[in-house]
ROKOLTI-372068 format. One record per residue: residue in three letters; chain; x, y, z of N, C-alpha, C, CB in turn. Coordinates in Angstrom, 3 decimals. Atoms other than C-alpha are relative to their C-alpha. Glycine has a CB too. Example, Ala and Ser with C-alpha at 12.3 -4.5 7.8 and 13.67 -1.06 7.14 Angstrom:
REM ROKOLTI-372068
   type   mol       n.c1       n.c2       n.c3      ca.c1      ca.c2      ca.c3       c.c1       c.c2       c.c3      cb.c1      cb.c2      cb.c3
    ala     A      0.890     -1.190      0.000     12.300     -4.500      7.800      0.900      1.200      0.000     -0.992      0.027      1.246
    ser     A     -0.820     -1.190     -0.060     13.670     -1.060      7.140     -0.770      1.090      0.730      0.414      0.462     -1.415
//
This chain:
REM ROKOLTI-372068
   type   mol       n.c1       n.c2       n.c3      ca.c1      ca.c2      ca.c3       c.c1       c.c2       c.c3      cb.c1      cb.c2      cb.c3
    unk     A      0.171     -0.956      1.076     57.500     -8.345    -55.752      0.265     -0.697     -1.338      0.943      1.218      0.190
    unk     A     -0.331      1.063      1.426     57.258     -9.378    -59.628      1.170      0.502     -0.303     -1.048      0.038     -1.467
    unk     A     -1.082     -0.935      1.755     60.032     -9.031    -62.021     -0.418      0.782     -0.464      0.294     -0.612     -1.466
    unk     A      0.440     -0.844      1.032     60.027     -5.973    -64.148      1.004      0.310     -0.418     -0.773      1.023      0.213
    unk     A     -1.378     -0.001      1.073     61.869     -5.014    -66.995      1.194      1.336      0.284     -0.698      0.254     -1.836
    unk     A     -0.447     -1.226     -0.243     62.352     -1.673    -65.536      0.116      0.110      1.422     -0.810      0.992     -0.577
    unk     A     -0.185     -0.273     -1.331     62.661      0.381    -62.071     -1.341      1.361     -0.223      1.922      0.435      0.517
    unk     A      0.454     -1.473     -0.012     60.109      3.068    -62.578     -0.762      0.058      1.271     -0.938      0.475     -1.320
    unk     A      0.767     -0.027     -1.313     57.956      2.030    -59.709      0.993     -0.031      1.368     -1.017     -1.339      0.007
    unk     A     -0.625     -0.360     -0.852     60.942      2.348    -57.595      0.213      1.198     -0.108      0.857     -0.590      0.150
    unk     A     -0.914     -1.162      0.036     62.213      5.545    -58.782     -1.359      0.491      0.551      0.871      0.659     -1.499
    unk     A      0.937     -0.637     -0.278     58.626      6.830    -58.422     -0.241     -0.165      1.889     -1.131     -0.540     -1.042
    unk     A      0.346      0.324     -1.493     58.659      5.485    -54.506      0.973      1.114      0.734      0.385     -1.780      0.492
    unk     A     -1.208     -0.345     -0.198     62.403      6.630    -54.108     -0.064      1.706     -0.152      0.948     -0.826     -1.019
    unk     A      0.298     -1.059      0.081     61.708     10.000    -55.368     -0.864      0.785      1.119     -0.430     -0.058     -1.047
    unk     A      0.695     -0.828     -1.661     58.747     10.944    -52.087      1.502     -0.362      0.607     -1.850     -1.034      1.193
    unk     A     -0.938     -0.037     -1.198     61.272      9.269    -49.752      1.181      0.856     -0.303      0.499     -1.430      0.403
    unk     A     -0.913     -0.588      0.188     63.935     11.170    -51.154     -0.111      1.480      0.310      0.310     -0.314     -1.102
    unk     A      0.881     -0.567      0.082     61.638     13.922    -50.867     -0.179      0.894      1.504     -0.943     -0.943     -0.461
    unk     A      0.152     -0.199     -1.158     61.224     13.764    -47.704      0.930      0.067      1.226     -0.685     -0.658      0.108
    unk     A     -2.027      0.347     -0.862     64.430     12.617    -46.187      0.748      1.260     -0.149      1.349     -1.430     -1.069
    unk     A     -1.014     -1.171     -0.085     66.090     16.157    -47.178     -1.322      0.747      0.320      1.110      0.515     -1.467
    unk     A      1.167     -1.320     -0.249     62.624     18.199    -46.249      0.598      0.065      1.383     -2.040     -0.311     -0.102
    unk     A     -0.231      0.014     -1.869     63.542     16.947    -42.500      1.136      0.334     -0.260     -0.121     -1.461      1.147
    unk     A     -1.429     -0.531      0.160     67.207     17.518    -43.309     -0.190      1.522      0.549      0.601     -0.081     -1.713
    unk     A      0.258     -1.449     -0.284     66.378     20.961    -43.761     -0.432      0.752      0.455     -0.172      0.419     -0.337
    unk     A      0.902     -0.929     -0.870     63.942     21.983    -41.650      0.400      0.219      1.149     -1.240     -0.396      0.204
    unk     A     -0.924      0.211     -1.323     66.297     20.691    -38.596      1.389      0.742     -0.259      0.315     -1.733      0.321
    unk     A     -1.418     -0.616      0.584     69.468     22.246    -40.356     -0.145      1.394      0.315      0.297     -0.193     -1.707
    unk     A      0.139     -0.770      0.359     67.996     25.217    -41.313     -1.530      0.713      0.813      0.236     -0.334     -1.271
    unk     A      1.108     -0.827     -0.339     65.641     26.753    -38.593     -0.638      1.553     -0.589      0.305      0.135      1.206
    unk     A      0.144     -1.483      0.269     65.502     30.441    -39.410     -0.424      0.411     -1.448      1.333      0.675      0.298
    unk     A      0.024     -0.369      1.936     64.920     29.927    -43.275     -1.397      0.188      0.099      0.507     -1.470     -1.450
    unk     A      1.662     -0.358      0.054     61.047     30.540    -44.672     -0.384     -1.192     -1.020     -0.488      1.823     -0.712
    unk     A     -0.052      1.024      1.120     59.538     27.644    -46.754      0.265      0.311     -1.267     -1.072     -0.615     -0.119
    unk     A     -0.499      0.075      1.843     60.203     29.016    -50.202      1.443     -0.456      0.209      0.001      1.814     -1.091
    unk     A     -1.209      0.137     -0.124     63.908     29.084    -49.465      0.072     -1.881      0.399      0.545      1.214      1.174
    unk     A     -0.153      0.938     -0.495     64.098     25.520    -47.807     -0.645     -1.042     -1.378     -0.619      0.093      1.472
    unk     A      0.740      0.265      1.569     61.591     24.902    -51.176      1.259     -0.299     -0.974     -0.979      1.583     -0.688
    unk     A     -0.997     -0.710      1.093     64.275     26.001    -53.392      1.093     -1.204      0.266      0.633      1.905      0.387
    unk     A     -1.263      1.183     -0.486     67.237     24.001    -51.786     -0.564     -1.335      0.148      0.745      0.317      1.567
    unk     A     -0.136      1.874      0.127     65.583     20.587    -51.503     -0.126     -0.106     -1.525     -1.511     -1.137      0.899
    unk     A     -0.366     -0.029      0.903     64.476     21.392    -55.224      1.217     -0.259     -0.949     -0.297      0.593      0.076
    unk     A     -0.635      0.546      0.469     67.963     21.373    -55.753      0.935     -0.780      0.193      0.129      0.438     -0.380
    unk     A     -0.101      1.518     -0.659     68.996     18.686    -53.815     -0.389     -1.072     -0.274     -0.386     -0.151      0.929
    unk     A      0.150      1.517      0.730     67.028     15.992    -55.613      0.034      0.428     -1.486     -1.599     -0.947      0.397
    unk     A      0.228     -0.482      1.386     67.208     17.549    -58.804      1.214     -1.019     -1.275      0.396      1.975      0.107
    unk     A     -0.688      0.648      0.374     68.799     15.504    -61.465      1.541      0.299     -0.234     -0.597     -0.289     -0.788
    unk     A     -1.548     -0.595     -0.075     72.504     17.301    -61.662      0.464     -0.591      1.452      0.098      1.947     -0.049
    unk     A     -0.547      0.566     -1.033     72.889     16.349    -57.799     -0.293     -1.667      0.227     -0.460      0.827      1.092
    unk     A      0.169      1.335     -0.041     71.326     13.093    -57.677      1.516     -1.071     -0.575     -1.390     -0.159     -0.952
    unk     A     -1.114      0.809      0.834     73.916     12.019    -60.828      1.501     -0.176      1.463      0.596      1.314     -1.857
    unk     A     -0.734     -0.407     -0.746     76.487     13.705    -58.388      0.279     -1.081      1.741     -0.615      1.439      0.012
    unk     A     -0.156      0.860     -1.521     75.606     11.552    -54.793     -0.031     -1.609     -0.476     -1.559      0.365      1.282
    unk     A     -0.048      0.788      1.032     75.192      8.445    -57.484      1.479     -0.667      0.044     -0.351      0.804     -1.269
    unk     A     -1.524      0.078     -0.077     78.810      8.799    -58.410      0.836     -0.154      0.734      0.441      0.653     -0.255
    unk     A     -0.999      0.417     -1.165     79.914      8.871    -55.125      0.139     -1.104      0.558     -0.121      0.590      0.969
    unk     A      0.157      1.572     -0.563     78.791      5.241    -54.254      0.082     -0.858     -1.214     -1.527     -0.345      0.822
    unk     A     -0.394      1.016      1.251     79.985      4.326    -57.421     -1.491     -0.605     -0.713      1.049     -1.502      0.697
    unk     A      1.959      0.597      0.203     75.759      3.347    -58.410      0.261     -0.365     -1.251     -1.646      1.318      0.053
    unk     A      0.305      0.082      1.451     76.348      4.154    -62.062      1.251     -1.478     -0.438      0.379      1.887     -0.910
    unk     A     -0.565      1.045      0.168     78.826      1.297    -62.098     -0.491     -1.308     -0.287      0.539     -0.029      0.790
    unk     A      0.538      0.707     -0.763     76.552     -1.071    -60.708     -1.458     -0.463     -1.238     -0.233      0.885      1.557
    unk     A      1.206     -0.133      0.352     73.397     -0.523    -62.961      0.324     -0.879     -0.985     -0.603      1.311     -0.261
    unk     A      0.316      0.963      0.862     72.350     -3.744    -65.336     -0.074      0.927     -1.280     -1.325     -0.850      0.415
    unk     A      0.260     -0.699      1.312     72.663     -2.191    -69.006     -0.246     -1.397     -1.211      1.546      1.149     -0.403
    unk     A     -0.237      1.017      1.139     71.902     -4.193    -72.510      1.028      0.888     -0.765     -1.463     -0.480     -0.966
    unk     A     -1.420     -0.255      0.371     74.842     -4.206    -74.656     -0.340      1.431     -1.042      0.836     -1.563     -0.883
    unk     A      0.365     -1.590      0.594     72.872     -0.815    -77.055      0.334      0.529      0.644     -1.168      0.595     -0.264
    unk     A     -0.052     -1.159     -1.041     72.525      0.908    -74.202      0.949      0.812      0.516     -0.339     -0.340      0.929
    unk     A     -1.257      0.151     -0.488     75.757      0.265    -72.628      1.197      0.553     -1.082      0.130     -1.518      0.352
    unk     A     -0.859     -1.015      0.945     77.558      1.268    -76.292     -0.476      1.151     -0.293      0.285     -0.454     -1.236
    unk     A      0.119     -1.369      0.023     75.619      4.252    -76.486      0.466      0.790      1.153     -1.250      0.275     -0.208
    unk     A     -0.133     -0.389     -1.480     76.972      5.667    -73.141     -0.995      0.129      0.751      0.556      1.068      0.199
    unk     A      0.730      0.374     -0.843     74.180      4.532    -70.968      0.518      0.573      1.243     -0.143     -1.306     -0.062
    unk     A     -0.672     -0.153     -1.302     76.223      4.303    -68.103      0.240      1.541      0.695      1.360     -0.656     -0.217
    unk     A     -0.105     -1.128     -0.482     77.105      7.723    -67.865     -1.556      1.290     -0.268      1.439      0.364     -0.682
    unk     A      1.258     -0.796      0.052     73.602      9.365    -69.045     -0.483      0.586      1.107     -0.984     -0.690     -0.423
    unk     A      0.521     -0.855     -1.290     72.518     11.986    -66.273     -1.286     -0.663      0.278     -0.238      1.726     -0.260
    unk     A      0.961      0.263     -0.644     68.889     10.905    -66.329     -0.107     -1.854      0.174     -1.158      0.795     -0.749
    unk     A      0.209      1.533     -0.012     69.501      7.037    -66.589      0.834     -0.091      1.856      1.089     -1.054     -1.755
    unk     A     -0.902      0.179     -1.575     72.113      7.838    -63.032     -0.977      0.062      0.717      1.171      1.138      0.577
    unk     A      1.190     -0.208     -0.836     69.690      9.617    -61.375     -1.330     -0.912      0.191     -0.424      1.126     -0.421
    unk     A      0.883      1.083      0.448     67.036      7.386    -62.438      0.419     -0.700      1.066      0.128     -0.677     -1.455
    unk     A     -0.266      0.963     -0.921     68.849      4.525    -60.404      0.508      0.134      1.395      0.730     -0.677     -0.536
    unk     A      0.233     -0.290     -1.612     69.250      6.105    -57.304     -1.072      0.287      0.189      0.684      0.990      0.671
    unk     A      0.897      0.380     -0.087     66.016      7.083    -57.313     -0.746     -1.419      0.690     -0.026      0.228     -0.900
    unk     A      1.005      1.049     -0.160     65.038      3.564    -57.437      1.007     -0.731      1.204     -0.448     -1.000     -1.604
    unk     A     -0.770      0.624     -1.402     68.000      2.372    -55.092     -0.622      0.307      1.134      1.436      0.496      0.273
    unk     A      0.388     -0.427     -1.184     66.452      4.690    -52.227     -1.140     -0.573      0.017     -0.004      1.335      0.250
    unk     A      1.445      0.809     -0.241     63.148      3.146    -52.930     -0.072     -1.141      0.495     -0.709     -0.249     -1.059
    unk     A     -0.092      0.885      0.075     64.573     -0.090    -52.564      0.288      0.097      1.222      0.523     -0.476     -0.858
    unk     A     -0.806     -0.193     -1.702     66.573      0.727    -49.189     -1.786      0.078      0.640      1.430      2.139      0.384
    unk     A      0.918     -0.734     -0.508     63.229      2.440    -48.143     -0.973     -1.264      0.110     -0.415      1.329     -0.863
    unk     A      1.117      1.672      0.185     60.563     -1.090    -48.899      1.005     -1.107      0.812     -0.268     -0.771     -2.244
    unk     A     -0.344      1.591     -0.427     63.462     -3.351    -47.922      0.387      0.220      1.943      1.843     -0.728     -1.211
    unk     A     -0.053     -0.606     -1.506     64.532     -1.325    -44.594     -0.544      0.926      0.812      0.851      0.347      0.194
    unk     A      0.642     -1.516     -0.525     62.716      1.580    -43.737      0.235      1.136     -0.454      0.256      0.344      1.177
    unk     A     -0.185     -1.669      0.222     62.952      5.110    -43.446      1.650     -0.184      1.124     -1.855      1.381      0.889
    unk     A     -0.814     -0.600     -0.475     65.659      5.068    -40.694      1.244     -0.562     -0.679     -0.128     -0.022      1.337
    unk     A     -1.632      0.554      0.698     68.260      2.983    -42.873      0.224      1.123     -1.342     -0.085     -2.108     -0.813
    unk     A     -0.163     -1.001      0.989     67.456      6.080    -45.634      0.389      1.099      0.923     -1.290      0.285     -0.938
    unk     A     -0.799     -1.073     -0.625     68.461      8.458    -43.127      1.329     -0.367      0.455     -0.683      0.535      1.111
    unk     A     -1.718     -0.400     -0.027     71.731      7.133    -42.435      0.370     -0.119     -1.342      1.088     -1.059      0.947
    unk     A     -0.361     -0.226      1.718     72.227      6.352    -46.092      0.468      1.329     -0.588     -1.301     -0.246     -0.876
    unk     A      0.248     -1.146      0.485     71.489      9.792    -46.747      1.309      0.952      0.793     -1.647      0.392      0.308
    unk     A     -1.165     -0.915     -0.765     73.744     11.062    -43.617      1.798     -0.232     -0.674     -0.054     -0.614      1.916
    unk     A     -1.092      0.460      0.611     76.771      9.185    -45.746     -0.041      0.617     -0.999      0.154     -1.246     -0.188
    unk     A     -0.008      0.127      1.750     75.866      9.841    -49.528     -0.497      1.400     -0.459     -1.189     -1.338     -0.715
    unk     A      0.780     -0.989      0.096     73.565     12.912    -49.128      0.787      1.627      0.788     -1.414     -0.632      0.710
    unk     A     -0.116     -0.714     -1.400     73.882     15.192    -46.149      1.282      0.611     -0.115     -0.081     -0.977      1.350
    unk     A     -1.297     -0.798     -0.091     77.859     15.576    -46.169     -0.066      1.257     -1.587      1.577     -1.421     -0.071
    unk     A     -0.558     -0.874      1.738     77.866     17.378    -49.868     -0.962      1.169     -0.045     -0.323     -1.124     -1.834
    unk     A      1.269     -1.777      0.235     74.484     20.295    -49.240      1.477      1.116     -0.180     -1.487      0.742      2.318
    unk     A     -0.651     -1.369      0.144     77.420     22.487    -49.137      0.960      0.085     -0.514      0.253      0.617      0.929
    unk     A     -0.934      0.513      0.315     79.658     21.164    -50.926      0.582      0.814     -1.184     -0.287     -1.268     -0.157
    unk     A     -0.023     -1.006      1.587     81.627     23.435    -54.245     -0.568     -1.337     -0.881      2.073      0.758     -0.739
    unk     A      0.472      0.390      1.638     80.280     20.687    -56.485     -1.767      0.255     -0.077      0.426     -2.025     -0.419
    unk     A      0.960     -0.454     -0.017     76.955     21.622    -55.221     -0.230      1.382      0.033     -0.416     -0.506      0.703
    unk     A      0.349     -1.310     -0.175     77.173     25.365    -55.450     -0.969      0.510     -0.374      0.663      0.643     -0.333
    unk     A      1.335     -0.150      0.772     73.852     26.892    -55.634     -0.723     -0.727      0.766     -0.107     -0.442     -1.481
    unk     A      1.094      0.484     -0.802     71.958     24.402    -53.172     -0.500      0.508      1.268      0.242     -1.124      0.235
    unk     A      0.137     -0.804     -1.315     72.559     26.537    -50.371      0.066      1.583     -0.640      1.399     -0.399      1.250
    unk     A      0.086     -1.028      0.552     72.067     30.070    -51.385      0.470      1.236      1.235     -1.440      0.005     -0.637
    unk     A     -0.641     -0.942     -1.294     74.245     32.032    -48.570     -0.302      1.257      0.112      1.413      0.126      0.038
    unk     A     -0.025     -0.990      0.369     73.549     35.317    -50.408     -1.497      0.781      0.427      0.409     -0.174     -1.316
    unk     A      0.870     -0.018     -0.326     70.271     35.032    -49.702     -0.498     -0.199      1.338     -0.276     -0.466     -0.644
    unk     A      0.277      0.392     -1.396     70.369     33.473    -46.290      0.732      1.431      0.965      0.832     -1.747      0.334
    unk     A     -0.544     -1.357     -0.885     72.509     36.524    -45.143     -0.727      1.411     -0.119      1.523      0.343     -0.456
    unk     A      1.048     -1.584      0.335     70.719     39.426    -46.561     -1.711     -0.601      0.490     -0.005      0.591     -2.400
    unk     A      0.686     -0.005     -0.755     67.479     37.906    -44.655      0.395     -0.170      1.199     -0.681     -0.558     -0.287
    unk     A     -0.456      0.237     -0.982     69.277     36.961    -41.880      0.159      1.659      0.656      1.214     -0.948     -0.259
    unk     A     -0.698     -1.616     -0.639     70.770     40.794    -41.541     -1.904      0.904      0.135      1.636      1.193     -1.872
    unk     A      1.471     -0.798      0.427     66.721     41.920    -42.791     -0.929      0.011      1.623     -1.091     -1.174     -1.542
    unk     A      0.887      0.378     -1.597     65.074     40.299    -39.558      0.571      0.349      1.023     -0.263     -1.461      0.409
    unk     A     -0.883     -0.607     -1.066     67.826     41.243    -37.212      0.764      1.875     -0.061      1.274     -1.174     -0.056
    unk     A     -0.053     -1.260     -0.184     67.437     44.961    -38.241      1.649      0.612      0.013     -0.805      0.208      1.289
    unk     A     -1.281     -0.875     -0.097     71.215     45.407    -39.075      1.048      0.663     -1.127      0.773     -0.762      0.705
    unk     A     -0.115     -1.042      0.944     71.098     47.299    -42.186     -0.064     -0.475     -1.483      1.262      0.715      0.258
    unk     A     -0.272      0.169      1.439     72.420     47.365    -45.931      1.215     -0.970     -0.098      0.300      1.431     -0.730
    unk     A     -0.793      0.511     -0.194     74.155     44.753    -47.176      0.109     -0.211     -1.600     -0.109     -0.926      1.040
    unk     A     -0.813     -0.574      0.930     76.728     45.373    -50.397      0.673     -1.071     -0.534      0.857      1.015      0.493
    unk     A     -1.296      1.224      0.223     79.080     43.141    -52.346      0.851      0.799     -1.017     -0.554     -1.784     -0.786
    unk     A     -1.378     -0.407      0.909     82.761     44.408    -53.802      0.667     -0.990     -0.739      1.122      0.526      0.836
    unk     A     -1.056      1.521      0.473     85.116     42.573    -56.291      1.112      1.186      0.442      0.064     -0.927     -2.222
    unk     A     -1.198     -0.670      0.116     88.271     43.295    -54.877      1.188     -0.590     -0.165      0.143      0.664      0.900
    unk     A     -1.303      0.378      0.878     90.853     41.570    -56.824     -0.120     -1.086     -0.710      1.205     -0.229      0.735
    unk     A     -0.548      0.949      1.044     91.456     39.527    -59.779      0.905     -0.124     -0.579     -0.422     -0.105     -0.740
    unk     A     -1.329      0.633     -0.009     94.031     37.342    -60.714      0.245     -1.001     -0.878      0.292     -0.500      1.166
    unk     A      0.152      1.309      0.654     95.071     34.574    -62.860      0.053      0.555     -1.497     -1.468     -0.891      0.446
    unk     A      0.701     -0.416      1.222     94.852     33.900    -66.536     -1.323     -0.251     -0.433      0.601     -0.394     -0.884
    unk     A      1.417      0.136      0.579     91.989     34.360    -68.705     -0.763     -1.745      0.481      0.233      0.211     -1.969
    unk     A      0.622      1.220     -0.382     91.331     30.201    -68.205     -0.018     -0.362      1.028      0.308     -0.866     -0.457
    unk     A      0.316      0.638     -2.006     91.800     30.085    -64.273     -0.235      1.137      0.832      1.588     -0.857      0.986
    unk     A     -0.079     -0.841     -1.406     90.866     33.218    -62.866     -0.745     -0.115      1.223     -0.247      1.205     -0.222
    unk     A      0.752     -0.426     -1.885     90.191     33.889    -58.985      0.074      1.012      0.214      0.592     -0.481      1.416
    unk     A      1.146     -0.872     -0.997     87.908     36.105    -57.567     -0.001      0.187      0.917     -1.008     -0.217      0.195
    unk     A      0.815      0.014     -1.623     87.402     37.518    -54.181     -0.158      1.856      0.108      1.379     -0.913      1.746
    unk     A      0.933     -0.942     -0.097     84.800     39.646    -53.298     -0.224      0.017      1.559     -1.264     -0.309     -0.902
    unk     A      0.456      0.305     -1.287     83.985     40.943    -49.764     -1.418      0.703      0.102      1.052      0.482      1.115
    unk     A      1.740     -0.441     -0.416     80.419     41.507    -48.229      0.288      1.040      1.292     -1.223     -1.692      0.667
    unk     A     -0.298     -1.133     -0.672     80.042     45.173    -46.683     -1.167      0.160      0.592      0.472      1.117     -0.737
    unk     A      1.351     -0.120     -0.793     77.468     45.261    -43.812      0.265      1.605      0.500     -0.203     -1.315      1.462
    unk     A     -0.135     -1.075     -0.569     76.628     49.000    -42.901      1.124      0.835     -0.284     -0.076     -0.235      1.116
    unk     A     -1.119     -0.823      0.336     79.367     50.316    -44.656      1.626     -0.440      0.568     -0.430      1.395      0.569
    unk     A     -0.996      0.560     -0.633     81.704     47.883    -42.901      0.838     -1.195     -0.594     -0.522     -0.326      1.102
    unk     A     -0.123      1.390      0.569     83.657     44.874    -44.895      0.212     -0.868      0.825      0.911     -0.191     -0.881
    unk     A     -0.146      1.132     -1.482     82.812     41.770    -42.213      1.027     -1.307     -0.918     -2.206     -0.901      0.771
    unk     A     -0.391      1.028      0.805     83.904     39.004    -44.834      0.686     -0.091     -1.371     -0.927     -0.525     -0.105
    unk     A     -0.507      0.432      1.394     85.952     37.921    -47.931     -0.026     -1.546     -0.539      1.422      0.411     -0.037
    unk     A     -0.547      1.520      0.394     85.807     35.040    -50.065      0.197     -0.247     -1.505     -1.074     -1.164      0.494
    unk     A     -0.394     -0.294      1.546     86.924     33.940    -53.203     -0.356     -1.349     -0.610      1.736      0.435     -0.299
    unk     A      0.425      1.107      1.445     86.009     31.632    -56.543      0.556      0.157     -1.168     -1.427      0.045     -0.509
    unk     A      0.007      0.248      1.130     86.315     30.777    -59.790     -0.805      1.016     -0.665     -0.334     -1.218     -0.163
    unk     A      1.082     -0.993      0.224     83.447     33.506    -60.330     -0.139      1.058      0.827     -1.157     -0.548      0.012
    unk     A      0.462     -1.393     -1.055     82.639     36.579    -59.093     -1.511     -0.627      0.637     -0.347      1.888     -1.139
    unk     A      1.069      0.131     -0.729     79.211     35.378    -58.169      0.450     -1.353      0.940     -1.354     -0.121     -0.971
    unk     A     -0.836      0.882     -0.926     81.300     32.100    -56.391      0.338      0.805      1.061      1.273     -0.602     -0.614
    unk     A     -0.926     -0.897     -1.199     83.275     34.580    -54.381     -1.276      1.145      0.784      1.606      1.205     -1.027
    unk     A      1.190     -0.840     -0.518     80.040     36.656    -53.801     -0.263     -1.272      1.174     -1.493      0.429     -1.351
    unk     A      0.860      0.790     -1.147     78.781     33.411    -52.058      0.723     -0.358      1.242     -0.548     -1.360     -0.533
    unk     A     -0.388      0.474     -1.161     81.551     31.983    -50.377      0.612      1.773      1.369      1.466     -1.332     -0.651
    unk     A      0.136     -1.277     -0.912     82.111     35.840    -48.722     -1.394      0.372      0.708      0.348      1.208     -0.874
    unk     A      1.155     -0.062     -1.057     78.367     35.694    -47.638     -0.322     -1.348      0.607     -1.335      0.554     -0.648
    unk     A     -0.282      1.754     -0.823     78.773     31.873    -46.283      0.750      0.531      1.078      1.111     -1.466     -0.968
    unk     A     -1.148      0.143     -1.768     81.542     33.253    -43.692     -0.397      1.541      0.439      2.490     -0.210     -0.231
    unk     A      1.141     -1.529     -0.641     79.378     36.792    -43.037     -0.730     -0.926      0.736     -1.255      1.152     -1.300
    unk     A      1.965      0.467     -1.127     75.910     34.715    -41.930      0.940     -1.238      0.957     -2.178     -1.309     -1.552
    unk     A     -0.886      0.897     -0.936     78.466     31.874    -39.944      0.318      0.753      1.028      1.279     -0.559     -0.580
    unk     A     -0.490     -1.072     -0.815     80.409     34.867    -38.224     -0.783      0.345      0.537      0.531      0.949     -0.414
    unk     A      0.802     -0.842     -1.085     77.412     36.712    -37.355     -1.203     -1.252      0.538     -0.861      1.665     -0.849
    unk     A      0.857      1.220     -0.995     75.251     33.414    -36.521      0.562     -0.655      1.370     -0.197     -1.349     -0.902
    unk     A     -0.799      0.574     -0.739     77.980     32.430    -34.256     -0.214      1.147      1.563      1.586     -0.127     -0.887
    unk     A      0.014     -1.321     -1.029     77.893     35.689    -32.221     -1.059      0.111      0.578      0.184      1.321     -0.543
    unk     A      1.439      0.127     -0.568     74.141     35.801    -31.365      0.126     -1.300      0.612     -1.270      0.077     -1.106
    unk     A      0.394      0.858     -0.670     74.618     32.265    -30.184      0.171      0.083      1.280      0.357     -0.892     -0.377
//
């Protein structure tokens, strides 16, 4: 391969395989979902906020060649310059080893964090439970805040999810819509567990 001054023809490679590497993720993860939903979550799975995020965890942005502008303008930490170089890292894994050395890559750097609180929002529980309950015909499904706490700069939330007039789950956040999720995360678990 020539020298180039840049990576764009990696990031542009890195980006399908990246692409693709969480489509199979998810389609094996996540049988029961419908493609928009599975749409939605790889959307924000390579999206530049998580990328920076799985980046950081292998230390990448450390790593990346800067000129000394760049580098005093905060380069290093720039969201789309991080992302950017994973991008082109996975491209690089992907030309120099394959696809199956990007799937364990991915099972290390990727994979553990879909559900992770710094990813909140890639998995959409709220959504996965209220179809989940829709197709399995087992009614209306509600969300309460029932208690807040804390001061104004740290409060916690918890909200429970009321199936049929019943409260199955509680969970709590930083947010009421946090505590909305993680209370429909341990609803669709609970009742996925039971049908198994």
């Amino acid at each position: 391969m020539n020298r180039l001054d840049h990576n764009e023809r990696l990031e542009f490679l890195g980006d399908a395989v990246l692409e693709l590497t969480v489509s199979r993720y998810l389609f094996d993860k996540y049988p029961e979902l419908p493609e928009g939903n599975l749409t939605k979550m790889r959307a924000t799975i390579v999206c530049e906020p998580s990328l920076v995020i799985f980046a950081k965890k292998i230390h990448l942005n450390d790593l990346i060649l800067l000129g000394k502008g760049e580098e005093k303008t905060g380069g290093r930490t720039r969201p789309s310059l991080v992302s950017d170089a994973f991008e082109a890292f996975v491209g690089a894994l992907y030309l120099d080893q394959g696809l199956p050395s990007v799937w364990k890559f991915a099972e290390k750097t990727i994979f553990p964090f879909v559900e992770d609180d710094e990813l909140e929002g890639v998995v959409d529980f709220k959504t996965q439970f209220q179809e989940y309950v829709h197709r399995q015909n087992k009614g209306d499904v509600t969300y309460r805040l029932i208690n807040e706490e804390g001061p104004a700069h740290h409060r916690l939330f918890t909200s429970e999810v009321i199936l049929e007039g019943t409260a199955v789950a509680e969970g709590k956040g930083k947010t009421k819509k946090e505590s909305e999720q993680k209370a429909a995360e341990r609803a669709y678990k609970s009742l996925k567990n039971k049908v198994k």
